[in-house]
C-alpha positions as CSV (number, residue, x, y, z in Angstrom):
1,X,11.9,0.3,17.9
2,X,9.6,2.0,15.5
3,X,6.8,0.1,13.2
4,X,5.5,0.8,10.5
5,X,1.6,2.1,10.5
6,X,-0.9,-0.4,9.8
7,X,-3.7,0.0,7.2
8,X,-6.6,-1.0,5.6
9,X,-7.2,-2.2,2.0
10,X,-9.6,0.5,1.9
11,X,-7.3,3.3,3.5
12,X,-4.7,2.1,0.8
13,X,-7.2,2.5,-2.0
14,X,-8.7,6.0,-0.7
15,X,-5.5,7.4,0.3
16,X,-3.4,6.3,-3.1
17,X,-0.2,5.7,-1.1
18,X,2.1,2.8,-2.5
19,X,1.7,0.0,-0.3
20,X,2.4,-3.7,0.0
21,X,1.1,-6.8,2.3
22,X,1.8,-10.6,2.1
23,X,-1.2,-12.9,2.2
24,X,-1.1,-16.4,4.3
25,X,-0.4,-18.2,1.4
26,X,2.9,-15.7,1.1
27,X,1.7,-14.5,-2.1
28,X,2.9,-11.0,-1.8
29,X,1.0,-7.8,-3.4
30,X,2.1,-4.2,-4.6
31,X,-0.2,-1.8,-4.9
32,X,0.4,1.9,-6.2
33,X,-3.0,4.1,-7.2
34,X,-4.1,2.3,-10.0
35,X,-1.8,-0.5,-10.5
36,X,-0.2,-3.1,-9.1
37,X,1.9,-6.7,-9.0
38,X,1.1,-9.9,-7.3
39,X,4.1,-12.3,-6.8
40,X,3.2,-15.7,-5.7
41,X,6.3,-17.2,-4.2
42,X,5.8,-20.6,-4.7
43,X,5.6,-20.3,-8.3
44,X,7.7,-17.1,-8.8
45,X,4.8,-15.9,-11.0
46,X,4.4,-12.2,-11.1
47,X,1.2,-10.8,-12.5
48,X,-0.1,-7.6,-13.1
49,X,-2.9,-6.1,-11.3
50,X,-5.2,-3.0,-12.6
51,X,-8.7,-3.5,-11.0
52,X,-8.5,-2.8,-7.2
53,X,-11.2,-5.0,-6.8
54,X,-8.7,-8.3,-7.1
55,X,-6.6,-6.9,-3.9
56,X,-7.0,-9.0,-0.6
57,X,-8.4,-7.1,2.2
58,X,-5.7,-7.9,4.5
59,X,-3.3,-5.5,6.2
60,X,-1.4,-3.5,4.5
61,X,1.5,-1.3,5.1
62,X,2.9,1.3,3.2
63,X,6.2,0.9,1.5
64,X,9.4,3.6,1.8
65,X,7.8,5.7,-0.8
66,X,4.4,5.1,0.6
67,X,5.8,6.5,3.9
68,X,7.0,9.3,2.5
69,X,3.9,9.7,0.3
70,X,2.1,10.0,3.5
71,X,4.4,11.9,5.2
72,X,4.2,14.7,2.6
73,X,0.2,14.9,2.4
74,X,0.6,15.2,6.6
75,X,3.1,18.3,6.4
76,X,0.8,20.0,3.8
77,X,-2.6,19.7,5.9
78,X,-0.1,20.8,9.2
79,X,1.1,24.0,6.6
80,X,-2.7,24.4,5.8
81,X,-4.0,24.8,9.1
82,X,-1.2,27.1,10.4
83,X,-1.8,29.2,7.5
């Protein structure tokens, strides 16, 4: 069985992949670039998020599109070095 990578609030933020993560108060967070949605569970309140600087530095793992987000920037520094 296969997991998903692991990252950092800061790899996210660098990198710009989409990626998610769930707090310990299950609030759960989205985060794409330069925007983002928190979902707090117990209310059922989403909010939007634009400063990065709100994000909990937790772990955070990238979502299906993140994966291939990262996936694609990993095949074009593989094409550039064999070039």
């Amino acid at each position: 069985m296969e997991h998903d990578p692991a990252f950092t609030l800061r790899d996210v933020l660098a990198m710009g992949f989409e990626a998610q993560c769930v707090t310990r108060d299950g609030a759960r967070y989205f985060w794409r670039r330069t925007f983002g949605i928190k979902v707090d569970m117990r209310s059922g309140k989403a909010t939007l998020l634009t400063d990065p600087a709100v994000l909990p530095d937790v772990t955070w793992f990238p979502t299906g599109l993140g994966l291939k987000q990262l996936e694609a920037e990993a095949a074009e520094r593989e094409a550039g070095l064999r070039t």
